[in-house]
Structures are given as structure tokens and as C-alpha cells.
C-alpha positions as CSV (number, residue, x, y, z in Angstrom):
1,X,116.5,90.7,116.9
2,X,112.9,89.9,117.1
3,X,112.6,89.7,112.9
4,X,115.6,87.7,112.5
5,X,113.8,85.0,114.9
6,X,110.9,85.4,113.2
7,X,112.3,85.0,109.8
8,X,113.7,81.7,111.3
9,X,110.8,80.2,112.4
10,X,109.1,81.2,109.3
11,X,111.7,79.3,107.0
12,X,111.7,76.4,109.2
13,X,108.2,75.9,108.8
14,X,108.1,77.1,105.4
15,X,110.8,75.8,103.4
16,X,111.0,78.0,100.5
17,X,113.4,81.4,100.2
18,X,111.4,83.9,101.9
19,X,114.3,86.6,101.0
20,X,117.3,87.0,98.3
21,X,120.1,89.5,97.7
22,X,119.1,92.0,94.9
23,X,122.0,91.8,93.1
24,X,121.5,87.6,93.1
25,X,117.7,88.1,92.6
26,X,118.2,90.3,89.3
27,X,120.5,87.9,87.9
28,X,118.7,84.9,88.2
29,X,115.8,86.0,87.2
30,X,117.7,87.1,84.0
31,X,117.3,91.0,84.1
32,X,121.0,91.5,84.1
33,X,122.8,89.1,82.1
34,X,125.9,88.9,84.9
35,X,125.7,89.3,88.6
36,X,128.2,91.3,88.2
37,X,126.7,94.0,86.4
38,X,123.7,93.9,88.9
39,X,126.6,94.9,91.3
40,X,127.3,97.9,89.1
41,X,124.0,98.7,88.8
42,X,123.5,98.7,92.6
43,X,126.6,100.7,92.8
44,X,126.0,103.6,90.9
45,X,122.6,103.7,92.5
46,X,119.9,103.5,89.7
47,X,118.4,100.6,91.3
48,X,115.4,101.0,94.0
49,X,113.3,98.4,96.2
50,X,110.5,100.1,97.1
51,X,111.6,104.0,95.9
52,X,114.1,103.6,98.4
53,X,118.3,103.2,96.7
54,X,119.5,100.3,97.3
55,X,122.7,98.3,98.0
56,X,123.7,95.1,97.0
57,X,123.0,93.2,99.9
58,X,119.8,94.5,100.4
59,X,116.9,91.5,100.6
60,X,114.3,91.3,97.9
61,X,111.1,90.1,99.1
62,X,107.4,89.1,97.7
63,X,105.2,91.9,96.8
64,X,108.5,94.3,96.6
65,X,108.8,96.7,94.0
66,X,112.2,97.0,92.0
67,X,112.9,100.5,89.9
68,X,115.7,100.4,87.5
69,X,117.1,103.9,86.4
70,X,118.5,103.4,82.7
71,X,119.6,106.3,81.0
72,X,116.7,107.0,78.6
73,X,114.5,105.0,80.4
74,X,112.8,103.5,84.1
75,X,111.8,100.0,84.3
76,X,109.6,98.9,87.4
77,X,108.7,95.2,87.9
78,X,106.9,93.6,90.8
79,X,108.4,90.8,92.6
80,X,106.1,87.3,92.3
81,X,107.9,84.6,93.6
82,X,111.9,84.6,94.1
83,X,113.6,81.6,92.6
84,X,115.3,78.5,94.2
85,X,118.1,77.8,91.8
86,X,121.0,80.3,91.0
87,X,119.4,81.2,87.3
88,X,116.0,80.6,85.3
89,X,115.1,79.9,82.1
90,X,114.2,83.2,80.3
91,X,110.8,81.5,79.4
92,X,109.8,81.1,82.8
93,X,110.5,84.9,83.5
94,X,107.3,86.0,83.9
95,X,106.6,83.8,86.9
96,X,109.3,85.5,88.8
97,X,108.3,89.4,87.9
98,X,105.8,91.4,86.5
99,X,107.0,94.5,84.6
100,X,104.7,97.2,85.7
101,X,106.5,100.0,83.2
């Protein structure tokens, strides 16, 4: 109850997205082509906000760290800034995340 007000306040005064769904967040900022496969992703449980498995409505916030389990490979990225419109251009990717691995 008390973070919910908080969060609030906080967006009244600041008017930017303080939080996004992970599923949204990984489509707009064009690491899944579809939201849609995001949702698979988050389904089968190779995606991770902060080591922790995720579901698809979980927030992303700034600073969080995102772990994608692909078959051969893990990616990590860091989370910069989350993004006001529903996609980005691809160019401007690397304002949004920072791939640690």
C-alpha cells in the first residue's frame, strides 16, 4: 500500500515511466521482434529480472538486470532508461540497455 502511494507521488512529480511490463519493455526496446514472443519467452521461464524468473507482468525498472536463457547461449543487459513510445528505433537501442554478456 505504502509503495503504490509512493510510486504515485513519484510519477506525479516526475512525469516520466518510472516502471514497464517486461514483456512490453523487451519489445519496444526491440530485443524480441513481437510482444508476443516476449510472452513466450516469459512463459517458458528463460527470462530473469534480477536472477529472479519472471512473469509477464512483472515491472522493469532502472538499474534492473534482465537475463535471457537461450538455448546455446545467456544474454544479460542492464536496464538505462525505459522508453515512452510503444517501440524504438533499433539505432537508438543502446540508450535503452546495455548488454553486459
Amino acid at each position: 500500500m505504502k509503495f503504490t502511494l509512493f510510486l504515485t507521488l513519484l510519477s506525479v512529480y516526475f512525469p516520466y515511466n518510472i516502471a514497464m511490463r517486461i514483456d512490453k519493455f523487451l519489445n519496444a526496446v526491440n530485443i524480441t521482434k513481437r510482444r508476443s514472443i516476449a510472452q513466450d519467452m516469459l512463459a517458458n521461464k528463460v527470462v530473469c529480472i534480477n536472477d529472479v524468473v519472471v512473469k509477464a507482468s512483472k515491472n522493469v525498472a532502472l538499474g534492473d538486470t534482465i537475463k535471457i536463457n537461450y538455448l546455446e547461449s545467456v544474454k544479460k543487459y542492464e536496464v538505462l532508461q525505459l522508453p515512452t513510445t510503444k517501440s524504438t528505433p533499433k539505432s537508438l537501442q543502446s540508450e535503452y540497455i546495455k548488454e553486459l554478456s
